[in-house]
C-alpha positions in Angstrom: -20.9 6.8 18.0 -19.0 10.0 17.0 -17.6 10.1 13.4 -14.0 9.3 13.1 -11.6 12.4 11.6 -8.6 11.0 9.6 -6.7 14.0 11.8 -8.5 16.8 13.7 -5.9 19.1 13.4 -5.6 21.2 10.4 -3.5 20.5 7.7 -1.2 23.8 7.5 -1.1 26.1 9.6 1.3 29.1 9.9 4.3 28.7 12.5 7.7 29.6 12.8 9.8 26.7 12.3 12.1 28.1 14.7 9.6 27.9 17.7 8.8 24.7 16.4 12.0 23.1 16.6 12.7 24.7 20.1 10.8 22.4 21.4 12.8 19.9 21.1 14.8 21.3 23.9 14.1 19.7 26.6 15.0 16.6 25.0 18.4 17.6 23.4 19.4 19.5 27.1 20.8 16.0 28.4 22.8 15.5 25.6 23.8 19.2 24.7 27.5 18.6 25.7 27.5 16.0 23.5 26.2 17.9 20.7 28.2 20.8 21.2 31.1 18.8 21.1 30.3 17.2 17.7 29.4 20.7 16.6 32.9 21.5 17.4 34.5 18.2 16.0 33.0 18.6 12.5 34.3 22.6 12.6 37.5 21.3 13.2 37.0 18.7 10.0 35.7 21.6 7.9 39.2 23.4 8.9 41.3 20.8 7.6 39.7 20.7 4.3 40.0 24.8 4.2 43.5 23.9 5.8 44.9 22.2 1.9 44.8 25.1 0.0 47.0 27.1 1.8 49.4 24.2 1.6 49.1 24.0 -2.1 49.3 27.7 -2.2 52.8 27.2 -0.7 53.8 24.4 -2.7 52.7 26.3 -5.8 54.7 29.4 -5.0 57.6 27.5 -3.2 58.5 24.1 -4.1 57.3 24.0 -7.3 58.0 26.8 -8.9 61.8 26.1 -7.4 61.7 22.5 -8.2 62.2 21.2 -5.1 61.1 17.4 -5.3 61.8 17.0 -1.1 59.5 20.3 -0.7 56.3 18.7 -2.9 56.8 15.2 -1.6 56.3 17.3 2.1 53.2 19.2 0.6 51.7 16.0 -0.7 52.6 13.8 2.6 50.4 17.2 4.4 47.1 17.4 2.1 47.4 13.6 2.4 47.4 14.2 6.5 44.6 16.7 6.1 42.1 14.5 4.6 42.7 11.5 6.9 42.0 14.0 9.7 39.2 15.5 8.5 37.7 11.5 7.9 38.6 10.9 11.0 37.3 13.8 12.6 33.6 13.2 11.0 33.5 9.8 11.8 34.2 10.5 15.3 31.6 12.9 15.4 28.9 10.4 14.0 30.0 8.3 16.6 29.6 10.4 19.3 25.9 11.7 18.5 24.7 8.1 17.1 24.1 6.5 20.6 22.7 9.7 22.4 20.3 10.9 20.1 18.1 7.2 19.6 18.0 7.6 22.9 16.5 10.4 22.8 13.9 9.4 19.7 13.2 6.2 22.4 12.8 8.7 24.8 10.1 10.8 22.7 8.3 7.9 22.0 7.8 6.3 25.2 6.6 9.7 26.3 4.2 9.7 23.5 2.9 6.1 23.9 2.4 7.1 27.8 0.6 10.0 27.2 -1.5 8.3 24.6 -2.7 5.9 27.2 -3.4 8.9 29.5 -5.4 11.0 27.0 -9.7 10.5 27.1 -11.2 8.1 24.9 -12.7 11.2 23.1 -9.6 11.7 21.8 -9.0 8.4 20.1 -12.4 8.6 19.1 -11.2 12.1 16.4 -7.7 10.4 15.5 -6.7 8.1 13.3 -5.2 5.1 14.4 -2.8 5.6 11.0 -1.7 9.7 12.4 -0.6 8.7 15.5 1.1 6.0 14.6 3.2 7.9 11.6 3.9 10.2 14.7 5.2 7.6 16.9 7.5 6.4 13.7 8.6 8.4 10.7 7.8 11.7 12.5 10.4 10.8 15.3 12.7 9.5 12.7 12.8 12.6 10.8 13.6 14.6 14.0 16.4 12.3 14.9 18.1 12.7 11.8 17.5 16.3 12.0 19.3 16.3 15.5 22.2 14.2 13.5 22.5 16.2 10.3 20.8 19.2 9.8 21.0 20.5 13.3 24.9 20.5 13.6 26.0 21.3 10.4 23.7 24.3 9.4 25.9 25.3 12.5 29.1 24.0 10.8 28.5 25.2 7.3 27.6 28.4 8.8 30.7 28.4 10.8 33.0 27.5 7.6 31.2 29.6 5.2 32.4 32.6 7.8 35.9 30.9 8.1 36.4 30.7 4.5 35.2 33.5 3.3 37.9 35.4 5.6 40.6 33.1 4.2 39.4 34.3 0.6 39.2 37.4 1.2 42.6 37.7 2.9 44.2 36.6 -0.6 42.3 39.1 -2.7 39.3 40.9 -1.7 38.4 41.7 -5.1 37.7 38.0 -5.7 35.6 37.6 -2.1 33.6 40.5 -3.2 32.9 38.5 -6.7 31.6 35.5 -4.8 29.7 37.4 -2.1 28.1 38.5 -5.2 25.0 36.0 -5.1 24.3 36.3 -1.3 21.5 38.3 -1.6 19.3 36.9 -4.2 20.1 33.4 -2.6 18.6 34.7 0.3 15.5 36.1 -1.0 15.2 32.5 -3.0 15.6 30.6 0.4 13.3 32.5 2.3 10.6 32.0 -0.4 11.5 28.3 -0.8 11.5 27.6 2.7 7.6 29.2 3.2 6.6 27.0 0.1 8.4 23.7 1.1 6.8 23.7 4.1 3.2 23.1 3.1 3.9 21.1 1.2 6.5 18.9 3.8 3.5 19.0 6.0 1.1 17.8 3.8 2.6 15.0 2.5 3.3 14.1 6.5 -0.6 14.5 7.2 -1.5 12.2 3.7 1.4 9.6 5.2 -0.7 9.3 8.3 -3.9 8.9 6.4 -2.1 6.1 4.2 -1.2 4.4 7.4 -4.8 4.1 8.6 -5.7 3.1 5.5 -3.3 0.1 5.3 -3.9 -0.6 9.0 -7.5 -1.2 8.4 -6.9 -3.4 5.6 -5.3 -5.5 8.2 -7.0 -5.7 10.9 -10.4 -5.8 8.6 -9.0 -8.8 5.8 -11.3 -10.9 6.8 -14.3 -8.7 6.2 -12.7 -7.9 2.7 -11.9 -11.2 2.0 -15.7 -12.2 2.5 -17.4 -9.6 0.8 -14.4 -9.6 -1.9 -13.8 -5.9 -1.6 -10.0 -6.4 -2.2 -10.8 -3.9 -5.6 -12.3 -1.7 -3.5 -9.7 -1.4 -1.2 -7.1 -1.5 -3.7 -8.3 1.4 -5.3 -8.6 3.3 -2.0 -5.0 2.2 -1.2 -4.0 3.6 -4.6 -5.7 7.0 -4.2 -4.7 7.3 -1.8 -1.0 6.2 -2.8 -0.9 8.7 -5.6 -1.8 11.8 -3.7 1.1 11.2 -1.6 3.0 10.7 -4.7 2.0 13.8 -6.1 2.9 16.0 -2.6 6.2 14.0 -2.8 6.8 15.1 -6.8 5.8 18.6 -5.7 8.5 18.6 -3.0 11.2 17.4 -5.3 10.5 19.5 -7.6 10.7 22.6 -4.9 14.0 21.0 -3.9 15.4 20.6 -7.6 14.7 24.1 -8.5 16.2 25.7 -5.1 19.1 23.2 -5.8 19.6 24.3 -8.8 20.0 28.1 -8.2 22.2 27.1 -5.4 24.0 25.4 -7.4 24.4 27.5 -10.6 25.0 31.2 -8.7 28.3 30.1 -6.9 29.4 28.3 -10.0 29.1 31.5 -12.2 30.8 33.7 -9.3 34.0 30.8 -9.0 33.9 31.1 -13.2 34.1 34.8 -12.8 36.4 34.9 -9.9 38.8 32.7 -12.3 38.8 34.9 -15.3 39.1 38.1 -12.9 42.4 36.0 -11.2 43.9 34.8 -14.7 43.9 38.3 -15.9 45.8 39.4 -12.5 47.8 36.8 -12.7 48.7 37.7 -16.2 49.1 41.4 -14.9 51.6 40.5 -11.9 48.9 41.6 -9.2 48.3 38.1 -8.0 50.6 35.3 -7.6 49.8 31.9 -9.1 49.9 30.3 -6.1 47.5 32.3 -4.9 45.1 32.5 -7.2 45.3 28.4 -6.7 44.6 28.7 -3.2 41.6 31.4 -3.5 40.0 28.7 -6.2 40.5 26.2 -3.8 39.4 27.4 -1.6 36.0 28.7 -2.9 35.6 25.1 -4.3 35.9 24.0 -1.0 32.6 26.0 0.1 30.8 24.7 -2.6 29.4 21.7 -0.6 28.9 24.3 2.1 26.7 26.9 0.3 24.7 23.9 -1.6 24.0 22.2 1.2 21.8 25.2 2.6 19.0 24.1 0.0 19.1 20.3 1.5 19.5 21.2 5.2 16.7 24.0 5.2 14.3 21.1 3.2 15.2 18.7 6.3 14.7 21.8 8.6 11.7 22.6 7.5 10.1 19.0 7.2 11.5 18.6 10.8 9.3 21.2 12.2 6.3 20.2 10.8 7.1 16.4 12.6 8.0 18.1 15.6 4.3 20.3 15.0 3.0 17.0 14.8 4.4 15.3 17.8 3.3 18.3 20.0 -0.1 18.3 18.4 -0.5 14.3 20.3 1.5 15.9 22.4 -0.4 18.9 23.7 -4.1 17.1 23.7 -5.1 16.9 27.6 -4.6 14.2 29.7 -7.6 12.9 31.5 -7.8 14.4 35.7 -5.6 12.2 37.2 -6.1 14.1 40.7 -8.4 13.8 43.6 -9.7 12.1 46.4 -10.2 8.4 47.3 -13.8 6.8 47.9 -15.6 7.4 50.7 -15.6 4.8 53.9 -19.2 4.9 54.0 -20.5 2.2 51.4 -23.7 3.5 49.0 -23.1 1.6 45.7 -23.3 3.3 42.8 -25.4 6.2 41.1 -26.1 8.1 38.8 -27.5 11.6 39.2 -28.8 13.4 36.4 -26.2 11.8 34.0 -26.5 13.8 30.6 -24.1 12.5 28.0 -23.9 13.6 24.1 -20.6 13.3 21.9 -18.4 16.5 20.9 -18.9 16.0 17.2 -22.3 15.4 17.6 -24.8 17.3 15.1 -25.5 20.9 16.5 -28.7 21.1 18.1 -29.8 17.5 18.3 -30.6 15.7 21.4 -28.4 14.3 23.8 -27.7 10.6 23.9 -28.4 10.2 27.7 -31.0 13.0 28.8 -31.0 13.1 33.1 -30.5 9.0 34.0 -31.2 8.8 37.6 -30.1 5.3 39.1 -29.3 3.4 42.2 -27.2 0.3 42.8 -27.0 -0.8 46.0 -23.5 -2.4 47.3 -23.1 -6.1 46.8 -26.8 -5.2 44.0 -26.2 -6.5 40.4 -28.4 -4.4 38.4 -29.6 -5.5 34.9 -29.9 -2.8 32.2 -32.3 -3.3 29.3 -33.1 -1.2 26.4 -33.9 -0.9 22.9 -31.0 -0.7 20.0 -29.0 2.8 20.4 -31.0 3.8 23.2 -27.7 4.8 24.6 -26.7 1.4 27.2 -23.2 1.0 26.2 -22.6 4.9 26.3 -23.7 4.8 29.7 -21.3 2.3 31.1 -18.6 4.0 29.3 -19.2 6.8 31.7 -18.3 4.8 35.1 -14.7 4.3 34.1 -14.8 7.6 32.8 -13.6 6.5 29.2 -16.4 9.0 28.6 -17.3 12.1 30.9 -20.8 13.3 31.3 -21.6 16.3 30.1 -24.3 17.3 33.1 -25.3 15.2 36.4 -22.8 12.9 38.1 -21.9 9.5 39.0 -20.8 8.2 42.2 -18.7 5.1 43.5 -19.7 5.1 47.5 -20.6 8.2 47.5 -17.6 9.6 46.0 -17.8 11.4 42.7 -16.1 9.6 39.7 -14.8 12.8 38.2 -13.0 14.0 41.5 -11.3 9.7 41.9 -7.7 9.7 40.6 -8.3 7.4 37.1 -5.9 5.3 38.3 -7.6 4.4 41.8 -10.8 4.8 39.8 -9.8 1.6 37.4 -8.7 -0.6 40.2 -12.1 0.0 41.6 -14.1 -0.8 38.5 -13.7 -3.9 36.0 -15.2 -3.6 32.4 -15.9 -6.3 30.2 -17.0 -5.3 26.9 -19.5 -6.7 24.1 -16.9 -6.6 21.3 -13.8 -8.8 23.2 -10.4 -7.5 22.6 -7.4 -9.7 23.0 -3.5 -8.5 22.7 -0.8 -10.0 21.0 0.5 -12.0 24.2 0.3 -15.1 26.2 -3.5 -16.3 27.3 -2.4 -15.7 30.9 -1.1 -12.2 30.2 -4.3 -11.4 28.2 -6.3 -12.1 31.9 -3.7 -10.7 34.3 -3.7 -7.4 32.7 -7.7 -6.9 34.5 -5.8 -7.3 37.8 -4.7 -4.4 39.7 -1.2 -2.9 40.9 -0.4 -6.1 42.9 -0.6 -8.7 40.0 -2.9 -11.7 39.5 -1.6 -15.3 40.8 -1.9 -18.2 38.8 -4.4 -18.9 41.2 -6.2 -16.1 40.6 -6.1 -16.5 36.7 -7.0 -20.1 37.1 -10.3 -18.9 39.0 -11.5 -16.1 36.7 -10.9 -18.5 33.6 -13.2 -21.7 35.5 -15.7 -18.3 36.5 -15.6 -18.0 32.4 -15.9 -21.6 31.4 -12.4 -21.3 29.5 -11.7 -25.0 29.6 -10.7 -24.5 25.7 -7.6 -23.0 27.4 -6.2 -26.6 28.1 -6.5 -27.8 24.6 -4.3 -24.6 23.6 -0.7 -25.5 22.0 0.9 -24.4 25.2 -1.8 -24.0 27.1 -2.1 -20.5 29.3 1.2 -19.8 27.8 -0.1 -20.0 24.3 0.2 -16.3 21.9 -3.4 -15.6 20.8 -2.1 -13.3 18.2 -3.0 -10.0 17.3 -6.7 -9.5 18.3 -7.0 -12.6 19.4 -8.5 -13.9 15.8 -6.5 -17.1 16.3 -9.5 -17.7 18.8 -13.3 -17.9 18.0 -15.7 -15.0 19.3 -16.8 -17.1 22.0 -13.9 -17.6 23.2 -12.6 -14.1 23.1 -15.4 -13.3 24.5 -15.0 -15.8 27.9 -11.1 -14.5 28.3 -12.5 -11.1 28.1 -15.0 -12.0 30.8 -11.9 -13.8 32.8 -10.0 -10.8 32.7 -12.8 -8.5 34.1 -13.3 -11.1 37.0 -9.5 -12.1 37.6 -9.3 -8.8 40.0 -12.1 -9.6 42.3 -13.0 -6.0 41.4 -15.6 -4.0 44.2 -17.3 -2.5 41.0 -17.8 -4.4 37.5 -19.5 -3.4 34.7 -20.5 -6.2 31.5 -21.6 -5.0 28.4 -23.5 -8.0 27.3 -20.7 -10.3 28.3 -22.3 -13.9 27.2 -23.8 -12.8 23.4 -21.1 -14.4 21.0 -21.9 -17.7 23.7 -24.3 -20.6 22.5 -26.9 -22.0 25.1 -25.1 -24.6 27.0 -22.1 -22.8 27.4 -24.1 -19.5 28.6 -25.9 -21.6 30.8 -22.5 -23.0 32.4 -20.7 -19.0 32.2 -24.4 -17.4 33.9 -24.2 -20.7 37.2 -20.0 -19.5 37.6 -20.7 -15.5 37.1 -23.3 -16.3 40.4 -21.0 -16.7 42.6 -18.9 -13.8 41.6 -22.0 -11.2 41.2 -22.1 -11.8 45.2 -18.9 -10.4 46.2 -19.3 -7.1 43.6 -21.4 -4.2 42.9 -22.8 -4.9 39.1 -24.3 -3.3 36.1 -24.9 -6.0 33.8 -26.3 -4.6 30.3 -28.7 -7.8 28.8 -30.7 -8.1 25.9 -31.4 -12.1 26.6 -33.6 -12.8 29.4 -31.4 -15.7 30.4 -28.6 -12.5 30.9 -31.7 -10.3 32.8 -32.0 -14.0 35.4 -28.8 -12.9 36.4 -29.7 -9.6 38.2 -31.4 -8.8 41.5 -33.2 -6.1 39.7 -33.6 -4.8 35.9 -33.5 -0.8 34.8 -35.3 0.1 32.2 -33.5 2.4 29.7 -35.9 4.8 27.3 -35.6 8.0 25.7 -32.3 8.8 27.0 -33.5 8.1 30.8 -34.3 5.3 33.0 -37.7 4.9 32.6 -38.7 2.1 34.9 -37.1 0.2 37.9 -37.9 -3.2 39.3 -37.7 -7.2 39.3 -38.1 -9.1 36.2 -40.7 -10.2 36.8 -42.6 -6.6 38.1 -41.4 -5.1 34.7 -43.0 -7.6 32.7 -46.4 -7.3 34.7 -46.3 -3.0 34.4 -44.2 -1.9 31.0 -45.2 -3.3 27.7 -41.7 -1.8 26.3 -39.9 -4.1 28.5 -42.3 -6.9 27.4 -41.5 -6.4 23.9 -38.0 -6.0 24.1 -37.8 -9.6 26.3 -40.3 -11.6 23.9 -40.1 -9.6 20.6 -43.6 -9.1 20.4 -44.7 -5.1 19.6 -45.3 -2.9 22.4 -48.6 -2.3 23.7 -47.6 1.5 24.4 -45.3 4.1 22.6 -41.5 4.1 23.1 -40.6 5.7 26.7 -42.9 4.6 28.9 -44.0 6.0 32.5 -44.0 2.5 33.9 -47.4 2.8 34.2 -49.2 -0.4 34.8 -50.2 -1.9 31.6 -52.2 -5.4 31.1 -50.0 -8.2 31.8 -48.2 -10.6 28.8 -50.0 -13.2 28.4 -49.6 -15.9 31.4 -47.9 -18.7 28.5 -45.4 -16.1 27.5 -44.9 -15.0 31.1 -43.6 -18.2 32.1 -41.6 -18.9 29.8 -39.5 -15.9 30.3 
């Protein structure tokens, strides 16, 4: 098998975070009015708070100065007003965007989780268990908080920034032109802050992912650790790779504290300059009090504003590289889901020329499967034998196309695998695989899921589990309703290994494929499994892979796979008289020829051993 990448797509790459976030649109376009109207909502809030210095400017240069307690008792009763409307007006846009946008994060994720089941097993094969599942999470719940926050108010800090600056400047334009002051080198900072930050936002995002796997496996693979007592080992691997992401983290905050604090410190030397410039005109007669009250006021009041555009570009920019994330899932290609149905002639299967070698596999080496040439004939169960690696499992990996072949092609009554729909293609095939695996649900649910569209009866799972010998199912807590747990480790690997059987069978399926179905099973119970699975090889078309000659008993015929082709064809008992490969790999004895025979007939084993296979 191919190696396993932590995450095939590179780590940084150059994008506009602009683009990026556009995508996002058709998930936002149900709920634009919605936005829009928060957008507006929270403009109106920012008004009220811009709204209080011109009423103090009139209770400074009215009331106050002509000591009139009735007037300031008004002017107090009004700022009071202000800020309850300006509460009220943010919480009521909270409210309104809360409900829409985790439906759309829900909505995201169910499209990923669909498409993940969609895309080719070569796919999962290069990703990491640990990225896609950081995308499914924290990457969608950075871009719903985007949606919430940063979205609307670099809108509505943009908007009252604008807003208040006119105010300011329509009381002295001498002070506005003071505070416009730092708007240049703030935007030369932010630019280069934003270009930096967002390496490093996506870096720590990719290191997350790789932290995830990390911690998954640890999971799923305690008992292995537990055994060999490699909970150091893993430990340590944990805390690597624990501290890198601690380190990309501490370089982010220290990107964000240093943007912050020239954000911060520019305004607050314009407002100090601003204020000496308006005492002196004060002083002078050129300015009123009052006014110069209101212009202070008023700049203090776009203090949050102006700082904020440190914070909301850091959240902008870490939301891009989710969304660059998301898409990256997003954009790998589905498998062909298009095509026609299977012929209404009946042929069996075959396979034509089947090449097969894996993407990542070393440049210029050979292919796994080299030209395999093979016929089953309908209602045939066909044994396939072969040395370790020689490429077995790989090749019934390509009849339910979790793999495609790279040359040749195989056919399911004379209809090409490649050109089925998958879906119709996996109602017409069962697998059941050498390494069992069980999901977190019921036992009946665990052997349903191998029927098709229609649903499996209890009848029907009660058959495929006596077709299994899964009497242990009885002695269960709550019998076929009991959870196996995750993996089904609550269950030994025989037993796993019998529902996984079940749950090929439970469909009555016209094709099935078992990848040494009966090897976690001891004698008795094989024996038992092998008399049921009779019956049920009848009614199907099956390739049975088998390395025990009790498995090989099973099949009308046996193929004999070599070399990366099928090498020799026949009964069991016509291979063991004409390949001494085929011999040896049945009795264990060494070959009496090279690896990849002819079929050539060779001397027979002797008669003792003959027998007794």
């Amino acid at each position: 098998m191919p190696a396993t990448t932590s995450d095939p797509v590179p780590a940084v790459r150059s994008r506009s975070a602009i683009r990026s976030l556009l995508r996002l649109w058709p998930y936002v376009r149900p709920i634009r009015a919605r936005l829009g109207c928060s957008a507006v909502i929270a403009v109106a809030a920012s008004l009220m708070s811009l709204l209080i210095p011109l009423v103090l400017k009139w209770m400074v240069d009215g009331p106050i100065e002509e000591h009139d307690t009735a007037g300031v008792w008004l002017g107090g009763g009004l700022v009071l007003l202000l800020g309850l409307l300006e509460a009220a007006l943010f919480g009521l846009r909270r409210w309104m965007v809360a409900r829409p946008l985790a439906g759309v994060e829900a909505a995201m994720r169910a499209d990923l989780y669909r498409h993940l089941q969609r895309l080719p097993v070569e796919f999962h094969d290069r990703w990491a268990s640990g990225q896609l599942l950081s995308r499914a999470t924290t990457d969608l719940q950075i871009l719903r908080m985007f949606l919430a926050f940063p979205l609307v108010f670099l809108v509505v800090n943009g908007a009252t920034i604008t807003i208040g600056f006119v105010i300011l400047f329509t009381q002295s334009w001498v002070l506005g032109l003071v505070l416009l002051g730092p708007i240049v080198p703030l935007i030369i900072l932010c630019s280069y802050f934003e270009t930096r930050y967002a390496l490093a936002a996506r870096v720590a995002q990719d290191q997350a992912g790789d932290l995830a796997t990390v911690v998954e496996e640890s999971v799923l693979g305690v008992r292995i650790i537990k055994a060999f007592g490699r909970h150091r080992s893993q430990a340590h691997a944990f805390r690597d790779q624990a501290r890198e992401l601690w380190g990309t983290e501490m370089r982010k905050a220290r990107l964000l504290a240093d943007i912050w604090a020239v954000i911060m410190t520019l305004p607050e030397v314009a407002i100090g300059a601003a204020l000496v410039i308006g005492v002196l005109q004060v002083s002078d007669g050129k300015l009123s009090a009052g006014t110069l009250v209101a212009f202070l006021s008023t700049a203090l009041a776009l203090r949050w504003p102006v700082e904020s555009i440190g914070f909301l570009l850091a959240m902008s920019n870490e939301s891009a590289t989710a969304a660059d994330r998301y898409f990256e899932a997003m954009d790998a290609e589905e498998a062909d889901t298009s095509g026609t149905d299977v012929a209404s002639y009946q042929d069996g299967l075959r396979l034509e020329g089947v090449r097969f070698r894996y993407p990542d596999a070393p440049e210029g080496g050979p292919e796994l499967l080299r030209g395999v040439d093979l016929h089953i004939r309908p209602g045939e169960t066909m044994a396939l034998v072969g040395a370790t690696g020689s490429g077995k499992t790989t090749l019934t990996a390509l009849l339910p196309r979790l793999h495609d072949a790279t040359g040749g092609r195989v056919t399911l009554d004379g209809a090409d695998v490649a050109e089925l729909p998958v879906g119709r293609l996996r109602e017409l095939i069962a697998v059941a695989f050498e390494e069992p695996t069980l999901f977190s649900a019921t036992v009946r649910e665990n052997v349903a899921m191998g029927a098709g569209p229609d649903g499996a009866t209890e009848a029907d799972v009660r058959r495929a589990l006596d077709v299994a010998q899964c009497d242990f199912v009885q002695g269960l807590p709550q019998g076929l309703d009991t959870q196996v747990g995750e993996q089904g480790l609550s269950l030994s690997g025989g037993q796993r290994q019998r529902l996984a059987l079940a749950r090929a069978v439970v469909g009555r399926p016209q094709f099935l494929v078992l990848d040494d179905p009966l090897s976690a099973l001891d004698v008795h119970t094989e024996a038992l499994v092998e008399a049921a699975l009779r019956d049920v090889l009848r009614e199907t078309t099956a390739l049975v892979v088998a390395h025990r000659p009790s498995t090989v008993m099973l099949a009308d015929r046996v193929a004999l796979l070599a070399g990366g082709r099928i090498t020799a064809v026949g009964t069991h008992a016509e291979l063991l008289r004409v390949s001494a490969e085929y011999r040896h790999l049945m009795s264990g004895d060494a070959p009496d020829e090279p690896s990849g025979d002819t079929g050539e007939p060779t001397a027979p084993a002797p008669l003792e051993r003959t027998d007794a296979l």
